[in-house]
N, C-alpha and C positions, 0 to 999 in steps of 0.2 A: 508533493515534493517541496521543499525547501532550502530555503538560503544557496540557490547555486543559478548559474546563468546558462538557458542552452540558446543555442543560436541557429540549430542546426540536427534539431534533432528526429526528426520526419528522415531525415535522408540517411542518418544510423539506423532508423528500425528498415528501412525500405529491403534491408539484405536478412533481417531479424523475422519478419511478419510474411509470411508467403502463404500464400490460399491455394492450394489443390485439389484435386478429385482423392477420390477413396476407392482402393482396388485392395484383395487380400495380399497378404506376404510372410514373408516369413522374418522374424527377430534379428537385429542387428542393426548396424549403422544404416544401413540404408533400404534391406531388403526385399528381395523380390517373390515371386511364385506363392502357391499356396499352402505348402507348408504341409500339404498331408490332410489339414482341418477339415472335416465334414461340415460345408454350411447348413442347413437346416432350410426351412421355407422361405422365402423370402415374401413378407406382407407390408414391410417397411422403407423406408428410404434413408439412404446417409442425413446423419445431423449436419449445419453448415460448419464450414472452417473457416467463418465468421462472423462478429455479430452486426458489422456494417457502424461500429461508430465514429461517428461525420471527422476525428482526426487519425481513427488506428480502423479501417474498415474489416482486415484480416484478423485483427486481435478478438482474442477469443473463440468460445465454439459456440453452436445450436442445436438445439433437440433434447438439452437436458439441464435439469439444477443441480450443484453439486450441495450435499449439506454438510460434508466430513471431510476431511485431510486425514491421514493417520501415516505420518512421514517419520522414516526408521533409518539414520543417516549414523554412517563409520568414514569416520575421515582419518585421515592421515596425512598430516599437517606437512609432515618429511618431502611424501612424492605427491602431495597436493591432488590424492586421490579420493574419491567418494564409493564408495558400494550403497546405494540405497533400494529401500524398495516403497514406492509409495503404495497405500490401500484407499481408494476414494468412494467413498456413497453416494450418490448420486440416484436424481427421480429423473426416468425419461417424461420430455414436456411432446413427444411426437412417438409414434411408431417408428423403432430406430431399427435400421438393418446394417448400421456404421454410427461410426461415433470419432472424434478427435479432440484429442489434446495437444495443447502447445509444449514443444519441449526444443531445447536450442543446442544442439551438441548432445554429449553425451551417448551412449552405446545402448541398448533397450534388449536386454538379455533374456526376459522374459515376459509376456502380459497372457491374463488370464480375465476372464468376466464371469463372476461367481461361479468361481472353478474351476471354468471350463476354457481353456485353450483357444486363443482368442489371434483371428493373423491379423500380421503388424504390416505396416507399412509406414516409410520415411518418407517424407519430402520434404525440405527445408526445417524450419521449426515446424512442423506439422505431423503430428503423431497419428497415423488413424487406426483406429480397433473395431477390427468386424468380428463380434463374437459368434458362437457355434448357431444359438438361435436369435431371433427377432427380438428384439425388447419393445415390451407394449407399452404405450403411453399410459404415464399413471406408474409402470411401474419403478420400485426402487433395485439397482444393481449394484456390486460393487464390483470394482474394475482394479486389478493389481498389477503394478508394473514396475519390476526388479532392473535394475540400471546402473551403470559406473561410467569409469572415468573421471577427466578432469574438468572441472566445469568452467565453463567460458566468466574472461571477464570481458563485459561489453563496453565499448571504449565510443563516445559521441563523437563527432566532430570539432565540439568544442574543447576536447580536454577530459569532460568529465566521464567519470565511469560505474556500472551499473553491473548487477548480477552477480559474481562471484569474485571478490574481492582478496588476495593474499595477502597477510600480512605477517611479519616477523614472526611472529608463534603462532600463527593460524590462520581465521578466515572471517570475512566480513560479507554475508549476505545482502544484500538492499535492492527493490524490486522495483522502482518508480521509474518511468511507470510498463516495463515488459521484462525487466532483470531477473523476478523469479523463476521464468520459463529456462534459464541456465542452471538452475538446480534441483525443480523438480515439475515433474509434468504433472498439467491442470486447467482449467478455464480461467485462462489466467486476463480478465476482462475486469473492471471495478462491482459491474452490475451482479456477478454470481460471489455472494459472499457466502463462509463456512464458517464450521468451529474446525478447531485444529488439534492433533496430539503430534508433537514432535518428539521422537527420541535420538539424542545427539550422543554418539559412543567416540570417544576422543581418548589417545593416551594419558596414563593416569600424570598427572601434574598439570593436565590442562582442563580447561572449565570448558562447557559447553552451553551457551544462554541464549535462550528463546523468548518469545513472544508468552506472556500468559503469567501463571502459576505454575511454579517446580513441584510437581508431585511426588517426585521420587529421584535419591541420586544415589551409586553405588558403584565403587570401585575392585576389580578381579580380573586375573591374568593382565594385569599391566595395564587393563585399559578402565577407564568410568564412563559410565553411563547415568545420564541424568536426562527424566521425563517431564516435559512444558505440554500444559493443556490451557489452551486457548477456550474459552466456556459460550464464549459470545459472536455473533457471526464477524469473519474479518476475508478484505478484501486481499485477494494474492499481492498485490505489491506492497502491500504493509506489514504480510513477513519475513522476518528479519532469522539471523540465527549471524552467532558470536561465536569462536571458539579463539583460547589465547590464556595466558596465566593472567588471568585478572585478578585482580581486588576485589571482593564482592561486599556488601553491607546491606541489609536487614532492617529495614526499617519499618513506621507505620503513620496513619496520615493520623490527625485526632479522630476522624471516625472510625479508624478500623484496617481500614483500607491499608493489606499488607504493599511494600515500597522493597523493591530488589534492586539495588544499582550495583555494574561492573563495571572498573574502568583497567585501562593498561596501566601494571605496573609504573611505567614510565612517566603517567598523568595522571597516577591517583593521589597523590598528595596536594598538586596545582587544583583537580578538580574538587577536590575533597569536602571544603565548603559551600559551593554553587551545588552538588549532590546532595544536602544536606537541606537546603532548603527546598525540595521537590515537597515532602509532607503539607510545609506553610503552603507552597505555592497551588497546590492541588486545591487546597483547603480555600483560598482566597478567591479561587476560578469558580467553582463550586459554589461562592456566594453569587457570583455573576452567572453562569451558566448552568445553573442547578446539577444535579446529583451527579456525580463519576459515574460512567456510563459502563466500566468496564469492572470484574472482581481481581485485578492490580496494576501497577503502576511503576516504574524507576526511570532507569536509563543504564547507555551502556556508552561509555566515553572511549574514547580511541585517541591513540595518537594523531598529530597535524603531518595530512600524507597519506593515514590508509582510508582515507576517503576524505572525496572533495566537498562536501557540503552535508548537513543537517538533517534527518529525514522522520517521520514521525511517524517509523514502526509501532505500529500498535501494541501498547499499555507499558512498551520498551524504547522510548527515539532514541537515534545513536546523533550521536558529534563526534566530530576530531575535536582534538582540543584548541584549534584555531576558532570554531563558530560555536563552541562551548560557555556563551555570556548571561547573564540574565535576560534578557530581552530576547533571545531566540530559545533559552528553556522555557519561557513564559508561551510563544511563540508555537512550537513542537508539545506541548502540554496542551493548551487550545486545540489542536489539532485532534485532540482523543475525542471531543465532543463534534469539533466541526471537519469532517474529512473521515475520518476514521467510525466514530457511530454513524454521522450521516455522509454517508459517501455519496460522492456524485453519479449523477446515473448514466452521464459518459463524462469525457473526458472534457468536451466542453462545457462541462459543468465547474472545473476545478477551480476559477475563482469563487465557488462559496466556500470553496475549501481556505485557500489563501488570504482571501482576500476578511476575513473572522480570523484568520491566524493573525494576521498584521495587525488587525485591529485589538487583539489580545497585546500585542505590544505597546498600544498606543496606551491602552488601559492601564499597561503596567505602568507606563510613562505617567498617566495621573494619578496612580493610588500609589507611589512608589517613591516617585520623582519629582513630584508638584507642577510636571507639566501636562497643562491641557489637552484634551485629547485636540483639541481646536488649533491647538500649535502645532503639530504632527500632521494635520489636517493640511494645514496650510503649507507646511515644509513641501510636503510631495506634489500637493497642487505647481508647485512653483518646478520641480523637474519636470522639463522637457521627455524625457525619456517612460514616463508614465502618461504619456498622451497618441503613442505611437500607435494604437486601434482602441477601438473598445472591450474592457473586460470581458462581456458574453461572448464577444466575435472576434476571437485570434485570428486573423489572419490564413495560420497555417498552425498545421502541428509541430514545430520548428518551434512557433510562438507560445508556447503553452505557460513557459515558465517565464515568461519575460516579465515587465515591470510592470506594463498595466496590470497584468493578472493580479499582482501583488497590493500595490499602489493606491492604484485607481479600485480595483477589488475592495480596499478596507476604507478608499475615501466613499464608494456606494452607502458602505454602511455610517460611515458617520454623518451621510446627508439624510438618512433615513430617522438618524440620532435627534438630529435638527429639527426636521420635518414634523415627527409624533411627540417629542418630548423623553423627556429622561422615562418620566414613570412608564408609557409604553413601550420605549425602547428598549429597557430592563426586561419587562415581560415578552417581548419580540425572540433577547437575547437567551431566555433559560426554553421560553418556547416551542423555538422552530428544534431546538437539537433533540427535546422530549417528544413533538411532534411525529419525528423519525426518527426516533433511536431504534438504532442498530438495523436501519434500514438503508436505500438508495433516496435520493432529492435532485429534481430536475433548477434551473435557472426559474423557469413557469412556475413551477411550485413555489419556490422561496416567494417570488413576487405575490402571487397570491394569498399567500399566507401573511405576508406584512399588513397586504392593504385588509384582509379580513380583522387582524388583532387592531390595525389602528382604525377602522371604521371608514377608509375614507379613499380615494382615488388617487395610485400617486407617480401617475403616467408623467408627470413632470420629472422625477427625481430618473426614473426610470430613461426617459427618451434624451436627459446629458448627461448621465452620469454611467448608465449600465450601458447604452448604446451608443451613443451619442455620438461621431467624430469630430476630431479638431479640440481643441482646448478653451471654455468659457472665456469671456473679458474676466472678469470677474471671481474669486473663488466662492460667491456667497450663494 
């Protein structure tokens, strides 16, 4: 997540995240009885409804990998209704005689488990599917579930808002970090990442933009439909989906690398230049952070209002046009290689995420600005408000997105900058994101891996700076 402040945000999912048992049922909002279903043997056990991580315990499911999305979404901008049906692939990791996904609202009109009629039950955002027979571990299944309605927008305690977003000509999707469980059901956890095929059917004069590469767009009986396939695995809160009369532009980075940017009519002439340098800026990250991890790249710019902060949908970040600057596209572009290729492996992981994004700012700030990254350094040492815990150990899941995360997150890395030197901090910095690309990375991991590439022990930068409480005398 980016450029936004929660304060409070443990205590919005607590109504959002509910963990239950698994019983059969029948489709609908809420459902009960069995629906008729013949179960079959039973050798197996429910998957958990959830994977127990130390800020979101209920988020997520167990007993299976997903490796596909294949999301087939008809909106209608007018009565801000959705018809979709999602198809998921999925490996069972257990002998599963149940299975759940996260879904938050929404109606569930129909679910099947490779074709066969599958009873639903509701509980909270907790979708459970006991198919006809047992799924063996090892094996692959796919699971369909046809659903409408109107999708929740989830509102924090502080303000900000998440999941299913309205705006004047349509919709703004953004999932950080449990918002995409309002618009489509999934294992919606950082640790189970997929590829994606989204298809968005929207009335004709309005665009549809997703995550990926457009493989197909075609307009009949009034409405267009356009196809995004996502080729590389990506985590559910980093799908995004746009619809609205945008501006769209076509570009390409010097290597190839196609560049698709939407903005709202209303901010595409303001954003117009700041989109225009994504190709350069891809291109300059790229000498720092070696290769674009993903096959494309833009953005999609919004008015100031249809959402409150910056967010780095993967190979698509969206802004309002309030946090739409150089320094936060510099910011949400970092993000592709650090957060997005290597996603954390829970959620107290997210300052590697952050805390590499901030520091892509400070970068910009030296290769851009002719300020030091050592000035930037020093600026944030000096706020109080990036000393309030340590970056590995928020406090609370309330605390996830606060300052330290950010701050103190990207002052980590420029003591580490210190410590080894430009030339292996360079190779640290294209490194650790090659290391795990397109994978998960733990807090342990990154530490390990620094001291392996610089040769040497570096429990010191570690025990005041990642862990540490209270704030040095000193910033050296």
């Amino acid at each position: 997540m980016d450029i936004r402040s929660r304060t409070a945000l443990a205590t919005a999912l607590a109504g959002l995240l509910v963990l239950v048992g698994c019983t059969g049922g029948t489709v609908g909002a809420s459902g009960s009885g069995s629906g008729g279903i013949d179960i079959g043997g039973v050798h197996g056990t429910p998957g958990a409804a959830g994977l127990r991580d130390p800020y979101f315990p209920k988020l997520g499911n167990g007993g299976y990998d997903v490796s596909h999305y294949a999301l087939d979404l008809r909106y209608d901008p007018k009565r801000g209704r959705l018809d979709a049906t999602a198809m998921i692939t999925a490996r069972a990791t257990q002998d599963l005689s149940a299975f759940n996904l996260d879904l938050a609202g929404l109606t569930v009109d129909s679910a099947s488990v490779d074709d066969a009629p599958a009873a639903v039950n509701r509980a909270g955002n907790e979708l459970t599917l006991r198919p006809r027979d047992d799924i063996d571990k090892g094996e692959e299944f796919r699971t369909k579930v046809t659903y409408s309605g109107v999708p929740e927008t989830i509102t924090d305690p502080d303000g900000s808002q998440e999941g299913w977003l309205r705006t004047a000509d349509g919709a703004l999707a953004l999932g950080q970090p449990a918002g995409s469980m309002a618009w489509f059901p999934g294992n919606h956890h950082p640790s189970d990442k997929a590829e994606y095929d989204i298809t968005l059917t929207v009335p004709a004069g309005t665009q549809g933009v997703a995550n990926g590469v457009r493989t197909s767009e075609r307009t009949a009986n009034g409405r267009t439909t356009t196809v995004w396939h996502v080729a590389e695995p990506m985590a559910s809160y980093l799908a995004t989906v746009g619809i609205g009369k945008y501006t769209t532009k076509v570009s390409a980075t010097p290597s190839g690398l196609p560049v698709l940017t939407a903005a709202d009519p209303t901010v595409a002439e303001r954003s117009a230049k700041l989109l225009d340098r994504i190709p350069e800026l891809i291109a300059w990250q790229e000498e720092n952070f070696g290769p674009y991890p993903f096959s494309a790249a833009g953005a999609v710019v919004e008015r100031t209002g249809d959402a409150g902060y910056a967010l780095e949908t993967q190979t698509r970040p969206v802004f309002p046009l309030d946090a739409f600057t150089p320094e936060i596209l510099a910011h949400e572009l970092a993000h592709q290689w650090f957060g997005n290729s290597v996603t954390p492996e829970t959620w107290q992981d997210i300052w590697l995420s952050e805390g590499f994004a901030v520091y892509a700012e400070w970068l910009y700030a030296e290769d851009f600005e002719d300020v030091p990254a050592r000035t930037s350094f020093e600026a944030a040492f000096e706020s109080d408000a990036n000393w309030a815990f340590p970056p590995a150990e928020p406090p609370s899941a309330e605390n996830l997105f606060d300052p330290p995360v950010y701050q103190r997150g990207a002052m980590v890395i420029h003591k580490i900058r210190e410590r080894v030197g430009d030339e292996t901090f360079y190779e640290i910095l294209a490194g650790w994101p090659a290391t795990h690309r397109h994978g998960n990375a733990s807090t342990a991991d990154f530490t390990a891996y620094v001291e392996d590439v610089a040769g040497e022990d570096l429990d010191d930068v570690w025990d005041v700076w990642l862990y540490g409480n209270g704030k040095p005398a000193q910033p050296d």
